[in-house]
C-alpha positions in Angstrom: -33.9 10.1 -19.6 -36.4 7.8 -21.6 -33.5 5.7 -22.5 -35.2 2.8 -21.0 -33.2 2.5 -17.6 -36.1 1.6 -15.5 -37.9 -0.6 -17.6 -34.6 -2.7 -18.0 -34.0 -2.4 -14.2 -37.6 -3.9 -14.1 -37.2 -6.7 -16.1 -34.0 -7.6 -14.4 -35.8 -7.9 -11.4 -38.3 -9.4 -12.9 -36.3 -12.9 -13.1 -35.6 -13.0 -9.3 -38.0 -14.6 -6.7 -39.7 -12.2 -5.5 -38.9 -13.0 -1.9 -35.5 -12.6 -2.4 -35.8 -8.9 -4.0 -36.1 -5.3 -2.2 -36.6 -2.6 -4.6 -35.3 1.2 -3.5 -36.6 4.2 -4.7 -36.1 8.3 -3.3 -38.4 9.4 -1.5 -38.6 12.5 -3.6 -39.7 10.6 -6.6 -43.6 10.3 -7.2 -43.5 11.7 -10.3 -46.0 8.2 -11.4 -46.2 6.6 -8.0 -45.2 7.2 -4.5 -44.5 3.2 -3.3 -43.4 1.8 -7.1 -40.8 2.4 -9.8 -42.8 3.2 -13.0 -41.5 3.4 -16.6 -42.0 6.5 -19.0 -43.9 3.9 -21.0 -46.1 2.8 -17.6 -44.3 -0.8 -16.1 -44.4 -0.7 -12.8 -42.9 -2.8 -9.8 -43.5 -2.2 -5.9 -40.9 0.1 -4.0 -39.8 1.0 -1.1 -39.1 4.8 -0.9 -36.7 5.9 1.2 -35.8 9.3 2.2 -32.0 8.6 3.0 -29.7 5.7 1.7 -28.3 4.2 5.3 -32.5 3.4 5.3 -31.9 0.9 2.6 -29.9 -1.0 5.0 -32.4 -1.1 7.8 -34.9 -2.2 5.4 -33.1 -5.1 4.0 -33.7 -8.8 5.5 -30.9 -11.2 5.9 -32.7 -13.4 3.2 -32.8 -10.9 0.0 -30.6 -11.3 -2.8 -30.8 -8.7 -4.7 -31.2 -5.3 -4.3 -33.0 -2.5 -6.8 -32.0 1.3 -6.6 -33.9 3.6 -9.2 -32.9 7.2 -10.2 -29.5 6.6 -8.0 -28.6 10.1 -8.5 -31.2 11.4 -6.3 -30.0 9.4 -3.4 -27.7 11.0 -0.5 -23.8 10.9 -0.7 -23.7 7.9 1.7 -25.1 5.5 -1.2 -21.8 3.9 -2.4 -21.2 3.0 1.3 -24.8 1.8 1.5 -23.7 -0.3 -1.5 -20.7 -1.6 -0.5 -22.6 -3.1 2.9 -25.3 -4.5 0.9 -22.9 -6.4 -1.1 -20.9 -7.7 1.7 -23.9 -9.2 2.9 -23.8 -11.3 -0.2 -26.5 -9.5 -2.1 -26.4 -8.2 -5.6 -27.1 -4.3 -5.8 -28.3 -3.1 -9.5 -28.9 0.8 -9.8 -30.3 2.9 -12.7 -29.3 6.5 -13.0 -28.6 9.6 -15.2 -24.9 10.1 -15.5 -24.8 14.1 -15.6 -27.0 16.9 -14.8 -29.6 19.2 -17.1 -26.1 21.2 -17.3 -24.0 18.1 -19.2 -21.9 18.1 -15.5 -21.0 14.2 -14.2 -22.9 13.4 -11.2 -20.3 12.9 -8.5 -21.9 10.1 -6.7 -22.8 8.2 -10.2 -19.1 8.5 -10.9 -18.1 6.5 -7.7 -20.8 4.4 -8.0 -19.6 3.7 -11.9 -15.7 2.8 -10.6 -17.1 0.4 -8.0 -19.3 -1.5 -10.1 -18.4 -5.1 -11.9 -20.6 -3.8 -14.9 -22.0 -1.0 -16.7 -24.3 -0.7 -18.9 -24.9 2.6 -20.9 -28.2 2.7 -22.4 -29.7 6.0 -25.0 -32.4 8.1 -26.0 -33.4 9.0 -29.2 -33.3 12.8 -29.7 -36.3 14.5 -29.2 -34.9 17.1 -32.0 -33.1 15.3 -34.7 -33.7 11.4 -33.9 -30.0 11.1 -33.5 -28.5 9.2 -30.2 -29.0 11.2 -27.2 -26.9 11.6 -23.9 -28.0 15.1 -22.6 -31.1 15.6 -20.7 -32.7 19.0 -22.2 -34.3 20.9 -19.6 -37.6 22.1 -20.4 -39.4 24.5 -17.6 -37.6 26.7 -15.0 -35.9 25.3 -11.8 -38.3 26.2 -9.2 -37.3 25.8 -5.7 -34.5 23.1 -6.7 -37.0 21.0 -7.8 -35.7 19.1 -10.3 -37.7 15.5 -10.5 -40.1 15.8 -13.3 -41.0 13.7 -17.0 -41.8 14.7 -20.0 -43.2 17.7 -19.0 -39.8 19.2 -17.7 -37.4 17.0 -20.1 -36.5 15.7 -23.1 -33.4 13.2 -24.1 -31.2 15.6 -27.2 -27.7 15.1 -28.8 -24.9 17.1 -28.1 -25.5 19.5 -31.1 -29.3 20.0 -30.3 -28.6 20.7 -26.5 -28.4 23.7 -24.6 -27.6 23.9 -21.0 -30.7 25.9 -19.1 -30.5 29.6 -18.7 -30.5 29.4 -14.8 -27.5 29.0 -12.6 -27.7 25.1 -11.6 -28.1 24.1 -8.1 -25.1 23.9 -5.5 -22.7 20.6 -6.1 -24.4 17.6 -5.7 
């Protein structure tokens, strides 16, 4: 988190004719807006929020060319599918997402996601403790409920010797 994923997603997107571009986001994301992808530092750019991946491909017209997923790791476990179809319909898919959990564990469906893909790129916080390079997300208030979208309020980018896992058990495999 508050690497800058979004905002470079954004700016990518950015370049395309806006005709030719669909931007996803999940549904369970309006942390700064319901029907846009926002940055930590307040860009924003119109979504589509969609409660299930196969959506996405529903959504999609035959003359969009690229394709915008934000927070990837909230989406369902048929994304890399979803993916793959976009792409054989000719159409350029770029995702942003954490890579592991609150608990430092790999997201499964980021990992597949990570092997498919013709490029990566990993981007980093600054710790919130030390100012060192950060890639754990520090969780800051309780899981309640399995709720776990949330900004600065609930999170905060540390290095490996600043982080702790949280106290709680983490949710079921995801």
């Amino acid at each position: 988190m508050f690497a800058g994923k979004t905002t470079a997603l954004i700016k990518a997107i950015e370049l395309v004719d806006e005709r030719r571009v669909v931007v996803f986001k999940p549904e369970l994301d309006t942390r700064y807006s319901a029907d846009a992808v926002v940055s930590h530092g307040g860009q924003a750019m119109p979504a589509l929020a969609v409660k299930h991946a196969q959506q996405m491909l529903e959504l999609v017209g035959d003359d969009c060319e690229v394709v915008g997923l934000d927070e990837a790791h909230f989406f369902d476990a048929e994304l890399p599918s979803v993916i793959e179809a976009l792409i054989s319909r000719g159409m350029d898919v770029l995702a942003t997402s954490l890579d592991r959990d609150s608990w430092g564990r790999p997201f499964s469906l980021v990992e597949k996601l990570i092997a498919a893909a013709d490029s990566t790129s990993r981007l980093y916080a600054t710790c919130a403790k030390c100012d060192q390079q950060a890639s754990y997300t520090q969780r800051l208030t309780p899981v309640i409920d399995g709720e776990m979208v949330g900004g600065a309020e609930s999170y905060e980018p540390r290095c490996e010797p600043c982080w702790l896992p949280p106290p709680e058990l983490p949710p079921s495999v995801h």
